[in-house]
C-alpha positions, 0 to 999 in steps of 0.5 A: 504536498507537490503539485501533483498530489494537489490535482488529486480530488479525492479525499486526502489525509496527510500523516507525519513520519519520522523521515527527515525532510524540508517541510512536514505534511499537514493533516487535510481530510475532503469527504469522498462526494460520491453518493454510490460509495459507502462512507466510513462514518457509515461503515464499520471499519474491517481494518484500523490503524491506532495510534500506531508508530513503529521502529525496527530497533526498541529505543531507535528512529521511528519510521512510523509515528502516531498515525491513525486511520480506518479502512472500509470495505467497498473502497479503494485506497491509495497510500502515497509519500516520497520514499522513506515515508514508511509506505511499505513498512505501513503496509507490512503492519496491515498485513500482519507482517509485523507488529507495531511499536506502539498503538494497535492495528485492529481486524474487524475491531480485534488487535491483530497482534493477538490473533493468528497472523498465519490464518490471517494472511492465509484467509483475510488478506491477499497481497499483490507486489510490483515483481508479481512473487510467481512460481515461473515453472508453474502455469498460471492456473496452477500459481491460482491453485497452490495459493488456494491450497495453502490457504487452506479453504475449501469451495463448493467450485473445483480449484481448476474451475475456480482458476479458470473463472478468477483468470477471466475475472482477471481479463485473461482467456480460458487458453492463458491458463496452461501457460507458464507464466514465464511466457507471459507479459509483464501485465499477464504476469500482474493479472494473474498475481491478482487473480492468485491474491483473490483466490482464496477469497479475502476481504483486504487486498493489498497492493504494493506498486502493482502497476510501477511496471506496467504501460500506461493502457494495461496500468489503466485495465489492472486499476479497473479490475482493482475498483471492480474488486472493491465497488461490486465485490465489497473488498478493501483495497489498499495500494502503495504507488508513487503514480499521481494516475493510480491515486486519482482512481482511488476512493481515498488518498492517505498521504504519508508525509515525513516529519520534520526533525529538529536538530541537535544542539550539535548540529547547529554549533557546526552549522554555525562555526560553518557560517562563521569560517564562510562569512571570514573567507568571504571578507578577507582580503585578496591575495597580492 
């Protein structure tokens, strides 16, 4: 863990992985001490990770290896880690995306790889990216309206006024809706990625370094949009950021950190001749 990651005071778990490193993470877990927040113990899961590793070749280097947690609606999560941990294949397995090596990935305690992962991303899961993924010949209602197209739901609220109503949601002005979003700043474009996430009403929001672009101010709103989402409306939220910030406004920290590999008999024979070559060069006598 760096010094960083040890400021943050909310509940942190640390997960091994398969990525080389100096030191492996340890699992720590603090309880979240805020009486307003529900606990997990209390809370049925809407998304658990078993025992789940993961590999992208069958017999290769796992990225993920046996990690295990629950995720409660009404929270929001951070997941953190160096690069290479597995942030975002984790969040790929949560979104249905792909399927574990080994272990499950439950939805509302049914294994996800038996169920319709098309409707679960179009229904269940809303997903939120660093490069916000907008249509930019589009407006900013319209990208809400397609995605509520797509899914396939129906709302007693017609799509335009449901548009119009998630943009101020958002915090963005009744005018931005005619806007294409070309026109619009970084955290315009990130507001509206996030009202379009939503639209369709999900109970899981992912989120994968939503505010690595962002200033320090708007970073600062997103995440206030990101607890209202959770603490009023009752959603899951997962985000994946490298921002010490974003993790100190989570709920709960899940840590990944890589796992130490053990070398090879190979590996420490050269160590070893290397060892040996540098201690004669070191002794030898000097040149006359």
């Amino acid at each position: 863990m760096t010094t960083k990651d040890n400021d943050i005071n909310d509940s942190v778990t640390s997960i091994e992985t398969s990525e080389p490193a100096e030191a492996a993470g340890t699992a720590k877990t603090h309880e979240y001490d805020d009486p307003k927040q529900p606990d997990d113990a209390s809370n049925d899961p809407v998304l658990e990770l078993k025992d789940v590793s993961y590999a992208y070749s069958k017999g290769g280097k796992r990225v993920l290896e046996h990690i295990s947690h629950r995720f409660a609606t009404g929270k929001i999560y951070a997941i953190t880690g160096p690069s290479g941990a597995g942030k975002t294949t984790m969040l790929s397995l949560i979104s249905g995306l792909a399927n574990p090596t080994q272990g499950e990935v439950l939805y509302k305690a049914k294994n996800l790889a038996q169920l319709n992962r098309y409707r679960y991303r179009s229904h269940d899961i809303g997903g939120v990216f660093q490069s916000f993924n907008l249509l930019p010949a589009l407006s900013a209602a319209e990208n809400i309206m397609l995605s509520i197209d797509a899914s396939g739901k129906r709302f007693d609220t017609p799509k335009r006024e449901r548009a119009l109503g998630l943009l101020n949601q958002v915090h963005l002005p009744e005018e931005y809706a005619n806007e294409r979003v070309l026109h619009l700043s970084g955290g315009e474009q990130q507001r509206v990625a996030i009202a379009r996430a939503f639209s369709y009403d999900p109970q899981i929001l992912v989120a994968d370094e939503p505010t690595g672009n962002l200033d320090m101010a708007t970073q600062a709103d997103i995440m206030d949009i990101f607890r209202s989402l959770a603490h009023e409306e009752g959603r899951c939220v997962i985000i994946v950021s490298h921002s010490p910030e974003v993790a100190r406004d989570c709920d709960e920290v899940f840590a990944l950190a890589p796992l130490r590999r053990r070398p090879s008999p190979h590996a420490d024979r050269r160590r070893n001749a290397d060892r040996g070559s540098t201690s004669q060069r070191s002794f030898a006598a000097p040149a006359r």
